[in-house]
C-alpha positions, 0 to 999 in steps of 0.5 A: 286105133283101139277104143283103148287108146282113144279113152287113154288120150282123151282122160290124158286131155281132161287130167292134163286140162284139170291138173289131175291125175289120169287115175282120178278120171273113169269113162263114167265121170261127168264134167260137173265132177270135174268142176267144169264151166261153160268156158272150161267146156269150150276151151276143152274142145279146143284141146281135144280137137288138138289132141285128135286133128279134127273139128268137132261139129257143135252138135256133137259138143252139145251131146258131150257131158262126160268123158264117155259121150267125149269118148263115143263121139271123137271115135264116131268122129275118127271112123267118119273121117276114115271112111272119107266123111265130111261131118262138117258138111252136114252142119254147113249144109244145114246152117246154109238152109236155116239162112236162106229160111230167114231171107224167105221169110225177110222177103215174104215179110217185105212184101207184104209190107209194101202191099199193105202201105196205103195208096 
């Protein structure tokens, strides 16, 4: 798959979400251009993550504010998935470190609770 094709579908998926036309949209134009909300913004990854077959990690759509970083991401996200990478892992990896953080900290907190209760 060329970048080209990639840039092509992409600004189909913003013009098509936007309701203009592909020519109306460059690889230098911002979602604040377009007008997009927050919710705009979320629906928008759901309709690129159709368009391309893939989840696109939360960290990844934090970094996406126009249709270049769209761009840049979904080809990182293509190359990663044709060399056999599991992006996706790393974010549950590092969501199932932060969650046993908490319970550490839930039990230390616990305990020393119980040992200060008065006798």
């Amino acid at each position: 798959m060329s970048d080209k094709t990639v840039e092509e579908r992409v600004i189909r998926v913003f013009a098509d979400f936007k309701k203009v036309s592909p020519e109306e949209i460059t690889m230098d134009t911002t979602f604040e251009e377009l007008g997009f909300d927050s919710l705009d913004g979320l629906n928008l990854v759901f309709e690129l993550e159709e368009e391309f077959d893939m989840t696109i990690p939360d960290d990844r759509v934090q970094d996406m504010k126009g249709v270049r970083q769209a761009v840049e991401g979904i080809e990182a996200l293509l190359d990663a998935k044709a060399k056999g990478i599991d992006v996706n892992a790393s974010a549950i990896d590092e969501f199932r470190r932060q969650q046993e953080e908490v319970k550490a900290k839930k039990e230390v907190a616990s305990e020393e609770a119980v040992n200060e209760e008065p006798a």
